[in-house]
C-alpha positions in Angstrom: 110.1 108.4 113.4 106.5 107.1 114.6 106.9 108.1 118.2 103.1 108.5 118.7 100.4 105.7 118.7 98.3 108.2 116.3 101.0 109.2 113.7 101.8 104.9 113.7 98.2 104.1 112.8 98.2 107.1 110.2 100.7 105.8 108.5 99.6 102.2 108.7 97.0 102.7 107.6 98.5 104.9 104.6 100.4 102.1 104.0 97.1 99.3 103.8 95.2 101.9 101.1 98.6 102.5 98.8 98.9 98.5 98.9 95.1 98.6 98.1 95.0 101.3 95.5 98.5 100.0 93.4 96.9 96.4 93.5 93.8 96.8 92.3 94.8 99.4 89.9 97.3 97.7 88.1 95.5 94.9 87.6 95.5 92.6 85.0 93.6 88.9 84.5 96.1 86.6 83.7 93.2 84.1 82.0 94.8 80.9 83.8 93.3 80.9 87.2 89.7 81.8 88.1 90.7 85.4 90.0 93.9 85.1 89.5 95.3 88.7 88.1 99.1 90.5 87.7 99.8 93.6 89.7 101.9 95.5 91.2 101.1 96.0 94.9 103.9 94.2 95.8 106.1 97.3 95.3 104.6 99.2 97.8 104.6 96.2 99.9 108.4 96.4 99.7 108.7 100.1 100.4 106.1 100.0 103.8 108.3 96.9 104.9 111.4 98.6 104.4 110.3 101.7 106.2 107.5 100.3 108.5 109.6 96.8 109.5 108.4 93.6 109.7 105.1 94.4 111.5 104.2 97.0 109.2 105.1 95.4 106.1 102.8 92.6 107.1 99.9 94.6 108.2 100.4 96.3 104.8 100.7 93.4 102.5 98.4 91.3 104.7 95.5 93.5 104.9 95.8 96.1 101.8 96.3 92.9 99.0 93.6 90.6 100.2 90.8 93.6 100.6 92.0 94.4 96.8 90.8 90.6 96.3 87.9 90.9 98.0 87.0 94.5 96.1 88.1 92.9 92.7 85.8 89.8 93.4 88.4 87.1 94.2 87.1 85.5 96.9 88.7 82.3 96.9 92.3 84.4 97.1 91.5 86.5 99.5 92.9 84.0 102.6 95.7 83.1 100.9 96.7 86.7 99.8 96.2 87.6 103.6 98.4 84.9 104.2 101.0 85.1 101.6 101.3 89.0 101.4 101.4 89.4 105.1 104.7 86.8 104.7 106.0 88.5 102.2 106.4 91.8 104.1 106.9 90.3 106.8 109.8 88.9 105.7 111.5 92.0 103.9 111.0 93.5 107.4 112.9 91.5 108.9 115.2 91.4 106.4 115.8 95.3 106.1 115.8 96.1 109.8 119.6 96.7 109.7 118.8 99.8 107.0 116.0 101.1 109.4 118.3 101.0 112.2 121.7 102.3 111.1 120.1 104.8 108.3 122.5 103.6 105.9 121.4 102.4 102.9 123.2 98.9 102.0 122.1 98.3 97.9 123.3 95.0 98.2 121.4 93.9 101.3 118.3 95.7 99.8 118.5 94.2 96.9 118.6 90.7 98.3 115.6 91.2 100.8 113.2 92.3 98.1 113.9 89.5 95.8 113.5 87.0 98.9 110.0 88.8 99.6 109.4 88.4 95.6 110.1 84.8 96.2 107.9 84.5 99.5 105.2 85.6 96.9 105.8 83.3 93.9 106.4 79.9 96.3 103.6 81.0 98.6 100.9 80.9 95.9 102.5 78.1 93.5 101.9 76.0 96.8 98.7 77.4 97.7 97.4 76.9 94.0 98.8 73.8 93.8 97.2 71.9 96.6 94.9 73.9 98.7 92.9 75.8 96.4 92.4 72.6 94.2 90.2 71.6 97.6 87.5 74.3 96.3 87.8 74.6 92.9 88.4 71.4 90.4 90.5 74.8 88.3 93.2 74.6 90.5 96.1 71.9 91.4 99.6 71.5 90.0 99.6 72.1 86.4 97.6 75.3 87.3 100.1 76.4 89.5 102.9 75.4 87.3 101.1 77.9 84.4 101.2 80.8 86.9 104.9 80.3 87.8 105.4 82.8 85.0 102.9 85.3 85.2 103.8 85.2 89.4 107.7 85.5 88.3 107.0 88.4 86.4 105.0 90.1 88.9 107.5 89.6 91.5 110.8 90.7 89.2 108.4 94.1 87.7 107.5 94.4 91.6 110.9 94.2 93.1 112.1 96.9 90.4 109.9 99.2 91.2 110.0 98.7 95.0 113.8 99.0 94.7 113.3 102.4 93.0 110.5 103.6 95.7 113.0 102.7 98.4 115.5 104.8 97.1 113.6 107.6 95.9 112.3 107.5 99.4 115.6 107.6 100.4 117.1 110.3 99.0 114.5 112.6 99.8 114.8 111.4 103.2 111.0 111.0 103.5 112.0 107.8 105.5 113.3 109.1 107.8 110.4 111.3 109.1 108.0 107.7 108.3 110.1 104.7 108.9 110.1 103.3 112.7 
């Protein structure tokens, strides 16, 4: 339980370096988009929503993926990482705040609030790529977008995987408990 204003920002900010470290480690160009690159941060965006909720799942995702953009030179991403990651956990928070609050893990429910954070992720760059980033770079518009449906799709499937698994390992050692809230 974070019951002090300390041990919340510890962990918070924990939470912003993990989503920092896994994205710009697992990197990889996809050669469509100028910037663009897989990766897997969105796992641990998953696993801070789900034990952080929907604030801390955004502060996560918002802050830890668009300073991995701005470390790994993607500049033009970097505002619409902010504002698609932060979504993204955003929404799983929400979605998962039943688990945090009964302590009872519901596979089913989990498993659904992942793959509609997974999907926050894919629709919120498709449309970003598609007709706001096309504004600042001739690279961008709708077949661009439509090219990185895929490498997006796959990002978000390996991501929700692996968050799945995080969760649960987290789980069962009951590490959530002392973290989450």
């Amino acid at each position: 339980m974070l019951k002090s204003p300390a041990k919340k920002l510890i962990v918070n900010g924990l939470m912003i370096a993990l989503v920092f470290l896994t994205t710009y480690f697992t990197r990889i160009p996809t050669m469509i988009l100028p910037g663009g690159y897989f990766n897997l941060g969105d796992a641990v965006i998953m696993l801070a929503s789900a034990l952080l909720g929907p604030a801390g799942g955004l502060i996560a995702g918002a802050v830890g993926s668009a300073l991995a953009d701005l470390a790994a030179g993607a500049l033009l991403f970097v505002p619409i990482t902010f504002v698609v990651k932060g979504l993204e956990g955003l929404v799983i928070g929400l979605l998962t705040s039943n688990l945090r609050k009964t302590g009872v893990l519901q596979h089913g429910r989990l498993v659904l609030s992942i793959i509609a954070g997974a999907a926050v992720m894919i629709a919120g760059y498709f449309l970003a790529e598609a007709f706001l980033l096309g504004v600042f770079d001739e690279a961008f518009g709708l077949t661009a977008a439509a090219a990185e449906l895929l490498p997006n799709s796959l990002q978000g499937i390996f991501s929700a995987i692996l968050g799945y698994i995080l969760i649960l390992v987290f789980n069962k050692i009951q590490l959530d408990k002392n973290i989450g809230q």
